[in-house]
C-alpha positions in Angstrom: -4.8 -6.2 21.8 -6.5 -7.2 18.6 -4.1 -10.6 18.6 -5.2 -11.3 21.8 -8.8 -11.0 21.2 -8.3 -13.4 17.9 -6.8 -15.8 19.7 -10.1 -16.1 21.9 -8.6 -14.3 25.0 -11.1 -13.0 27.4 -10.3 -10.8 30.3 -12.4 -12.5 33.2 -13.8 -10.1 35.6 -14.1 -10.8 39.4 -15.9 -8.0 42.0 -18.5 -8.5 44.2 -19.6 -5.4 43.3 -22.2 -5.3 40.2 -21.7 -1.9 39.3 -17.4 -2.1 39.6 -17.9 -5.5 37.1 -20.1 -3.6 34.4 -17.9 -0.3 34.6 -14.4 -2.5 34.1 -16.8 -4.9 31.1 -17.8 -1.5 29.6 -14.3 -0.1 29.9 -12.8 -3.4 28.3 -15.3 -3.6 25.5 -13.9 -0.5 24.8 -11.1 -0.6 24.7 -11.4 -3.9 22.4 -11.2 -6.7 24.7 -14.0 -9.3 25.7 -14.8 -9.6 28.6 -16.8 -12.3 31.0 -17.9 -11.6 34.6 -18.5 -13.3 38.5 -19.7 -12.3 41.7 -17.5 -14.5 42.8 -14.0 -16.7 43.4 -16.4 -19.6 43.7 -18.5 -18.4 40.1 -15.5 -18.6 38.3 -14.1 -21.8 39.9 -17.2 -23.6 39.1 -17.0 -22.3 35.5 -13.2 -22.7 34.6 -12.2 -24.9 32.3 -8.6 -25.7 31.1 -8.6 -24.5 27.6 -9.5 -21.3 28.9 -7.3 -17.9 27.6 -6.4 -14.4 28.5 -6.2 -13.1 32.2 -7.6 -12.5 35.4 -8.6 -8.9 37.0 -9.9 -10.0 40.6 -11.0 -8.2 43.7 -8.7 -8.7 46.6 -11.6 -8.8 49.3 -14.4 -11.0 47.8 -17.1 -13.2 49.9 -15.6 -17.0 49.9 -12.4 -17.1 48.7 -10.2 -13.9 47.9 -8.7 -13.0 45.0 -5.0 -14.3 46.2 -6.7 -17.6 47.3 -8.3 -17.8 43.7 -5.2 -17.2 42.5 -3.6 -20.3 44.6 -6.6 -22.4 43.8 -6.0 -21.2 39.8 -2.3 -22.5 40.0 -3.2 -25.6 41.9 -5.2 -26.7 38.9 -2.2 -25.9 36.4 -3.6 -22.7 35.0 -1.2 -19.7 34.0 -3.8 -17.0 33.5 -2.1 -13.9 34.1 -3.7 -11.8 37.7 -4.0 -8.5 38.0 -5.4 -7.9 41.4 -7.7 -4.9 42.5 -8.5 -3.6 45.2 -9.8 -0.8 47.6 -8.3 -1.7 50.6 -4.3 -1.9 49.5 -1.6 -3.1 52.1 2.1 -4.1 51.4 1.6 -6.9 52.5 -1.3 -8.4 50.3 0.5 -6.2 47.5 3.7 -8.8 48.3 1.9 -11.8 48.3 0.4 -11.1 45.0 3.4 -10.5 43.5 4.8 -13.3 45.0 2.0 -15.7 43.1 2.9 -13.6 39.8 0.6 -11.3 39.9 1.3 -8.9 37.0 0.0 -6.2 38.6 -2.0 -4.7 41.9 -3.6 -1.9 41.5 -5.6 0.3 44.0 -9.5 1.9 43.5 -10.2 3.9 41.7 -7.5 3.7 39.2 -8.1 5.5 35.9 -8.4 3.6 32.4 -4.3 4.2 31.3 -3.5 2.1 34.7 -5.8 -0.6 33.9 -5.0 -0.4 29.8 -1.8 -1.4 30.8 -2.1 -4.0 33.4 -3.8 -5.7 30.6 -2.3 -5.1 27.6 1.1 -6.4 30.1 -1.1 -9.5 30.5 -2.4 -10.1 27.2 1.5 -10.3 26.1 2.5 -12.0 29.0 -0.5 -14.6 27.7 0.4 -14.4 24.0 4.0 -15.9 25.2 2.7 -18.7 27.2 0.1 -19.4 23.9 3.2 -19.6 21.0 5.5 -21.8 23.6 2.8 -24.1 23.9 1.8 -24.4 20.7 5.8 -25.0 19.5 5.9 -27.9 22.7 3.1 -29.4 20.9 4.0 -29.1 17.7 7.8 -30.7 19.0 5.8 -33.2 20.8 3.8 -34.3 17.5 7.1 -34.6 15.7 8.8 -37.0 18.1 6.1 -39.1 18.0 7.4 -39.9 14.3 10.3 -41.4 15.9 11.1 -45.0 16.5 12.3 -46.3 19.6 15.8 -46.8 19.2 16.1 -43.2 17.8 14.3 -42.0 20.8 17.0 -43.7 22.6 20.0 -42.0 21.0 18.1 -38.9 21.2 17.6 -39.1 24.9 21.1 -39.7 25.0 22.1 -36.7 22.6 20.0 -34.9 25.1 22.8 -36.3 28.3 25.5 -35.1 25.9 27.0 -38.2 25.1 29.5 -38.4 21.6 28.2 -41.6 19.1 30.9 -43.7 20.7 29.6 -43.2 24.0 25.9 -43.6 23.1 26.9 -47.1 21.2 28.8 -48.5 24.1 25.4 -47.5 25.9 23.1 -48.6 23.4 25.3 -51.8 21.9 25.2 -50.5 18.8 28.4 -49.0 16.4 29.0 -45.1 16.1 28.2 -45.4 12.4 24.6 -46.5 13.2 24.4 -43.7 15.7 25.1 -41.6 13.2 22.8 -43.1 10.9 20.0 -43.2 14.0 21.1 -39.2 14.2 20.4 -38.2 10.8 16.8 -39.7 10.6 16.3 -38.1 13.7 17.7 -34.3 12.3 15.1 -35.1 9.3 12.0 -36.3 11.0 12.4 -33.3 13.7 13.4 -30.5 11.5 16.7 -30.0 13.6 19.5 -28.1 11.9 22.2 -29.6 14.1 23.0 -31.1 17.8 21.7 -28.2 19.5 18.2 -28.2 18.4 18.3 -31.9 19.0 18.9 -31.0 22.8 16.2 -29.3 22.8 14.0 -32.0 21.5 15.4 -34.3 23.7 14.7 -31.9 27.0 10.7 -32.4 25.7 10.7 -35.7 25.0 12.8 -36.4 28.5 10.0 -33.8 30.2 7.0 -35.3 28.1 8.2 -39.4 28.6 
């Protein structure tokens, strides 16, 4: 909990129902989480922004758009906050299509403060994880920008699995200066060996 909450996570709170949103802040606060609340699907929409961290606990049955379709509309604009969808009016199959869209958790009113403690705490990890792969993309991404282009080539190569006589037949260059090409790359990256230049070449093939 405490790394979540000092890496800016917030749990963001959406029930039509004033009272339910200031009973789940006061639970939250608590419990050592911050929280931030809407009346709404629409509220939150209008407020989201893409840096945004932590998770979602969402009414299923709101005015406007429900708490699946806020979900959808979430994921639509590339966001992976966690859900954990409440509700007072449980069926399988809403409880399905929740899970279906990753929901972490459904849970049915009232539910006691253990159920909810670990919805969230299961989302605050779930969060934490998404937060330290991004930051290592990023931080792979900043590094390949130190390359030149004819290294990114072998790389992307490397990447293929090709052998240094395979990428110089490709690349019209000799196996000795694909080693060569190979070794800067190993230092400028970091890698320890072919493997981890796999990896960097998966980014740089995703990020090109």
């Amino acid at each position: 909990m405490s790394d979540a909450t000092d890496r800016g996570c917030i749990v963001y709170i959406v029930d039509d129902d004033a009272s339910m949103r200031d009973s789940l802040a006061m639970m939250l606060g608590l419990l050592g989480y911050h929280a931030a609340s809407f009346a709404s699907a629409e509220a939150l929409l209008a407020a989201y922004q893409d840096k945004w961290t932590g998770c979602v606990v969402a009414d299923l049955r709101l005015p406007g758009k429900s708490g699946l379709e806020l979900q959808a509309e979430l994921r639509a604009r590339g966001s992976r906050l966690p859900f954990v969808i409440i509700t007072a009016h449980g069926d399988v199959s809403s409880a399905r299509a929740a899970f279906q869209a990753e929901a972490v958790d459904f849970l049915e009113k009232p539910f006691d403060e253990a159920e909810l403690r670990a919805a969230i705490e299961k989302s605050m990890e779930k969060e934490l994880g998404r937060m330290k792969r991004r930051t290592a993309e990023n931080d792979d991404v900043s590094k390949l920008a130190r390359l030149t282009r004819r290294e990114r080539e072998v790389l992307l190569l490397v990447g293929q699995g090709l052998h240094a006589k395979e990428i110089g037949r490709a690349l019209a260059i000799s196996p000795r200066t694909v080693e060569v090409h190979k070794a800067g790359m190993m230092a400028k990256l970091g890698a320890r060996n072919v493997a981890e230049l796999v990896r960097f070449a998966l980014t740089a093939d995703k990020n090109s």
